[in-house]
Residue, then its C-alpha position, 0 to 999 in steps of 0.5 A: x692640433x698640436x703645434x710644436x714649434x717654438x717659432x710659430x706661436x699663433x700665427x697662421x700666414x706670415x710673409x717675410x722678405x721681399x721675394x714671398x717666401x715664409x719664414x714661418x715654421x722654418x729656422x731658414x730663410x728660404x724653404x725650399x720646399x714642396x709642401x712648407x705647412x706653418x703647423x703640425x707635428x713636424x717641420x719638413x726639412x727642404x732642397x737647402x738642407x738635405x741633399x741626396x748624394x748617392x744610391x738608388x734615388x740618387x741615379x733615379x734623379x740624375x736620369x731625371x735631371x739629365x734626360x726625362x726633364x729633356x724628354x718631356x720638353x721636347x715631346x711637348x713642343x713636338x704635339x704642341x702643347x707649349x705651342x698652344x700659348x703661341x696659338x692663343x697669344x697670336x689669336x689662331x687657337x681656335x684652328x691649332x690647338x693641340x692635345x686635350x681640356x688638360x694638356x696645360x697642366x701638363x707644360x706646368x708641371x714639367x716647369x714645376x719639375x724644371x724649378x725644384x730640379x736646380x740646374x742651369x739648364x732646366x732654369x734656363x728652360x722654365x725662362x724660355x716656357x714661360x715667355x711663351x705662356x706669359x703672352x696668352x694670359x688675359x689682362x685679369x688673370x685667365x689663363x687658359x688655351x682651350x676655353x675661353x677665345x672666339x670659336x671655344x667654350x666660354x669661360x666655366x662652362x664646362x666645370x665637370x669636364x674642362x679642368x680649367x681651375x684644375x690647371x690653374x693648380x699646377x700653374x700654382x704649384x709652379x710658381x710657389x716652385x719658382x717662389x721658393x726655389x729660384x726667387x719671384x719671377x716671370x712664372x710666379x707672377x703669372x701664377x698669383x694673376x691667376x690665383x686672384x682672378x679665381x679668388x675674385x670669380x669664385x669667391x663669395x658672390x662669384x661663381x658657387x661651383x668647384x672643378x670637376x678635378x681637384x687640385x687648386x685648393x692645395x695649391x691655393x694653400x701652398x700659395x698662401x704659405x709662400x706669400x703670406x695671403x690669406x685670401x688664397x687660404x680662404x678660397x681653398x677652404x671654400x673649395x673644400x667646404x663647397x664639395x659634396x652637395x651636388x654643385x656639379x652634374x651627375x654624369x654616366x660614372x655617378x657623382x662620387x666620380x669627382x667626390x661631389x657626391x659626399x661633403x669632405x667631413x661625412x666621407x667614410x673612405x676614399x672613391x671615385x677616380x683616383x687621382x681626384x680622391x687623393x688630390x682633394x684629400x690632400x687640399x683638405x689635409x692643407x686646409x686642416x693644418x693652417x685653419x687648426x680644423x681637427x675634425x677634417x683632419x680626423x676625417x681624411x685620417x680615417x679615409x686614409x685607413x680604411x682605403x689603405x686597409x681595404x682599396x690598396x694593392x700590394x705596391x701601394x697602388x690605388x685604382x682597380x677600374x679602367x673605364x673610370x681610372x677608379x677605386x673599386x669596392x672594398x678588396x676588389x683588387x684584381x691584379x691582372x685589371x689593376x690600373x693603379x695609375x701613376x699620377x694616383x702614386x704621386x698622390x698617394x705618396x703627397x697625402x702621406x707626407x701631409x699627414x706624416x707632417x700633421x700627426x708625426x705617425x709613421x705608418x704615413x712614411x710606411x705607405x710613402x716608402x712602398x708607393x715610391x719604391x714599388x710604382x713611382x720607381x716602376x714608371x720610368x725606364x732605366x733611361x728615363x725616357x718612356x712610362x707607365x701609365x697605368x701600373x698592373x700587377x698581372x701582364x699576360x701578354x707580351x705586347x708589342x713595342x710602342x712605336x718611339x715617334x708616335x704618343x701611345x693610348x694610355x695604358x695599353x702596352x706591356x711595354x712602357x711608351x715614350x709619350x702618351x695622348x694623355x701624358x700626366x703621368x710623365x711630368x707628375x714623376x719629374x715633379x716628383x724625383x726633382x722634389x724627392x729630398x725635400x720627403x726624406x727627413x723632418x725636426x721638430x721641438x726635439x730633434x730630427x726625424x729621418x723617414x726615408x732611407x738614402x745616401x744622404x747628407x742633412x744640415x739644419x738648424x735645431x729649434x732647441x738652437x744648434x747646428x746639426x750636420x748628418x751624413x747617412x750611408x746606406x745599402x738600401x734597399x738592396x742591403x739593410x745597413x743604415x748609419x747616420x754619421x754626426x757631423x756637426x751637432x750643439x752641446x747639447x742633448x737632442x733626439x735622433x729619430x729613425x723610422x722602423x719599417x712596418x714591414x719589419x715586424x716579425x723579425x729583429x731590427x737591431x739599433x746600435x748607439x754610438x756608444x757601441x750598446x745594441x738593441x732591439x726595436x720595433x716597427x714604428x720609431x727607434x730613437x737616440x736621445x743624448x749629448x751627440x759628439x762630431x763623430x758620434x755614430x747610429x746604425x739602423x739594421x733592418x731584416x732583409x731576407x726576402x719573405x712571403x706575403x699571403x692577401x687578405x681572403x676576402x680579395x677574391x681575385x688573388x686567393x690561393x696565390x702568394x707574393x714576394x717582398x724583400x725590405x720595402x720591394x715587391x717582386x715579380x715573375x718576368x717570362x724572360x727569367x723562366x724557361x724557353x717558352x715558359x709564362x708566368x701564368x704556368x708558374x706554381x710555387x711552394x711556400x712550405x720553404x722560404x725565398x731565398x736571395x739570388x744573383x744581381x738583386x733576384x730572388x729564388x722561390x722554391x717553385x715549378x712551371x705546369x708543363x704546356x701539355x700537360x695542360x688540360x683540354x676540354x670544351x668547358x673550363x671548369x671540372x673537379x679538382x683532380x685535374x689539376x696540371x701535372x708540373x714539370x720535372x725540370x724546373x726547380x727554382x722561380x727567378x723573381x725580379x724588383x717589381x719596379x724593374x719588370x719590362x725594361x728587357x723587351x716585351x714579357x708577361x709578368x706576375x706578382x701574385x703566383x699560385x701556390x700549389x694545390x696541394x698546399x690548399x688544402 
């Protein structure tokens, strides 16, 4: 693995300062940041050194900062998840604990979201949670609610199904935030208790097992990083290298369930559930980075492409099958049974960015682009105060409203729901939106790399020595105007790099250099290599007429239809844009002519709706092609929405993929 920073030389872990924070890969003394690898391509830019300042993600996290953070607060307290750690501290969580194995994590990561967030207020409310867990943790570090005290399951026991190690990776991950962006405190000791407590009984000699759930090893990696202890490196390694030989039992959805069926290395794509796969995906790409292990890395790279090229919806989107929150098959991508859960989202886009860190290859920010914009945009409401759990391409009934005052069962509405039994979802996209500067932008030996487009300003420090300040304007992704602004820069020569969107290719994206010259680039990077002057301008101009998107033939359930996508947005059909009485499933569109832009970020298609009786009637569905339903005179035209945006305007059926007219099959 090739390491290009002048500052690292060849150190793995390095501790510097007081407070565990690592210097090392980072020209500041503080990273701020999610992911803080020592090596790889590129160095991430983190929360000190790039600051979302307007658009469409700027309004994303101030919902997420003034009401989703509140929000899940206040539900936790409600079904008494936080109150679980009163329970234990006060010896009556035998009788009173609330909610699932796993509902821990959920309070960790709402703390994790509160650390990366930066306000006063959410720091006020991590101190508050946490003198509330601190009290349940065991003198040599368990910490746990549901397992553990008299009346419970012992300790491990139930390593498949309990979670117990998968938790103890988010209350991790929570005290690296805590580390990084506030300074060591209650919650970061809390969490390094832990940390030792699972190296000393998991450790060699200890237990030889690993979690049903992946998750501790990426954040025993992160720990590592932020303290500069290798023994968390170690463990994580272990985890990684332990998975794949049969340590947990089989169960009713067979090994691969929980990746236990295949050793990390061997693995040919990514399978069982979802969430599991892209975690532990994730934890092996951390572990390949910091122990320069170039065959593991190789090896998540090439699962990563093939569940990209074969196991990956539309939106980015991962996760055909409901009964066990998995992939399925190869092109088995049914748009109506699309679970694509959200938490599967977050962690598509956390493994991206590794491997956008590890390679510099930016068909990693190109998935990252789409899984954000298209399904972890498309969770929260517009009031940031209810989500989807699960993310369909294909509703066909309107649903009911889920009751405000009453957690939802997972994946059952049409309509997003305040809360849900299983709540991962909600506090995984807080995390997410507080932490989402730290994925726009990276430096390497060179210069600056932007990955993700937003309102934005960017300072930092040039390995090459220098102060760079950037400011970036951008339309997107309603408009394709992009221009970086140069605000401070060294003098000397340094390189401005831009991602050129994958789904740019077939059109003319124009790069103008400060000196007013133009030309065209294609998907992949554009770079300005020069001696930049404060006032100095590039502009990006990508292609953003809306255009039709054709499946693969092999993915059966979507044959014959055809999708829409705009920049990096896929649309949809929302029955409240068509006709009085009009559904989504009687809409036929004509990709003979191209999508046209409509009012208020819509898109046009040429198209019409199959009149309701003209349907045909039988008492056996199938029969020759001549009877086919004669379209209506009245509709000329189909509105499609921002897919992210579908259901905020009440109950409504919806579609993604629309049949083309028969004719058009030939």
């Amino acid at each position: 693995m090739k390491d290009n920073r002048d500052n690292q030389g060849n150190q793995t872990i390095q501790r510097n300062g007081e407070n565990g924070e690592s210097a090392v890969g980072s020209t500041a003394a503080s990273p701020v940041l999610p992911v803080a690898p020592t090596r790889g391509r590129l160095r991430p830019l983190g929360l000190h050194e790039v600051r979302i300042t307007g658009g469409f993600w700027a309004r994303r996290r101030h919902i997420n900062t003034t009401a989703t953070l509140g929000h899940c607060h206040d539900w936790m307290e409600r079904v008494g998840w936080i109150g679980n750690f009163r329970a234990a501290a006060e010896g009556r969580i035998q009788q009173d604990r609330q909610g699932r194995e796993f509902a821990d994590s959920d309070v960790y990561k709402l703390l994790e979201a509160m650390a990366w967030d930066g306000g006063v207020d959410a720091g006020t409310a991590l101190d508050l949670i946490t003198d509330v867990i601190a009290p349940a943790q065991e003198p040599d570090g368990y910490l746990n609610t549901a397992f553990g005290r008299p009346g419970q399951q012992p300790r491990y026991s139930d390593l498949e199904w309990g979670h117990e190690l998968y938790c103890y990776g988010h209350l991790i991950q929570a005290g690296v935030a805590q580390i990084r962006a506030r300074g060591e405190g209650e919650l970061a000791k809390i969490a390094r208790r832990a940390a030792d407590h699972v190296c000393a009984t998991f450790g060699p000699g200890g237990i030889e097992g690993v979690c049903g759930h992946p998750e501790i090893e990426m954040a025993l990696v992160e720990l590592a990083r932020a303290t500069g202890e290798q023994h968390y490196l170690d463990q994580a390694a272990l985890f990684v290298d332990r998975r794949g030989h049969g340590t947990l039992a089989d169960d009713e959805f067979g090994r691969a369930y929980y990746q236990d069926d295949i050793p990390v290395r061997e693995a040919p794509v990514l399978r069982g559930h979802a969430v599991r796969a892209l975690y532990l995906a994730s934890g092996a790409v951390d572990v390949a980075v910091e122990n320069g292990d170039d065959a593991l890395l190789a090896a998540v790279v090439r699962q990563w492409e093939t569940t990209v090229a074969r196991r990956t919806y539309l939106t980015g989107g991962m996760g055909s099958h409901h009964r066990d929150e998995s992939f399925g098959d190869d092109f088995v991508l049914p748009p109506d049974r699309a679970y694509a859960e959200t938490c599967a989202g977050v962690a598509s886009v956390m493994l991206s960015w590794r491997l956008l860190l590890a390679t510099g290859e930016p068909r990693f920010a190109d998935l990252a682009e789409r899984t954000l914009f298209n399904l972890v945009a498309a969770s929260p409401s517009e009031d940031g105060r209810s989500f989807f759990y699960a993310n369909t391409l294909h509703r066909r009934r309107r649903g009911t409203v889920p009751p405000t005052d009453a957690a939802s069962p997972r994946a059952e509405s049409s309509l997003r729901a305040p809360w849900f039994a299983v709540s991962c979802c909600p506090t995984n996209v807080a995390r997410t939106l507080a932490a989402l500067p730290a994925y726009l932008a990276t430096a390497d030996d060179h210069g600056i790399q932007v990955h993700q487009y937003a309102d934005a300003e960017i300072t930092t420090t040039l390995a090459s020595g220098g102060a760079v300040a950037l400011r970036i304007r951008t339309d997107y992704p309603s408009g394709g105007q992009l221009t970086v602004r140069i605000a401070r820069t060294p003098d000397h020569p340094w390189t401005l790099s831009l991602r050129v969107p994958a789904w740019t290719e077939g059109a003319t994206t124009w790069l103008v250099e400060p000196d007013g010259s133009r030309r065209t680039v294609a998907p992949g990077t554009a770079t300005v290599t020069r001696r930049f002057r404060p006032g100095d301008e590039v502009r990006l101009e990508l292609p953003m007429a809306p255009r039709w998107i054709a499946p693969d033939p092999r993915i059966d359930a979507i044959r014959g239809t055809a999708a829409v996508q705009r920049g990096p947005l896929v649309y949809c059909a929302e029955s409240v844009d068509l006709p009085e009485g009009g559904e989504v499933d009687a809409v036929r569109v004509d990709t003979s002519a191209e999508p046209v832009d409509g009012p208020d970020a819509t898109v046009v298609v040429p198209g019409d709706l199959t009149a309701p009786d003209e349907l045909p009637e039988s008492t056996w569905p199938y029969g020759p092609p001549d009877r086919a339903a004669t379209p209506s005179a009245e509709s000329t035209g189909i509105v499609l929405v921002p897919y992210h945006s579908w259901a905020n305007r009440g109950p409504s059926t919806m579609r993604v993929w629309l049949p083309t007219r028969p004719e058009e099959r030939g």
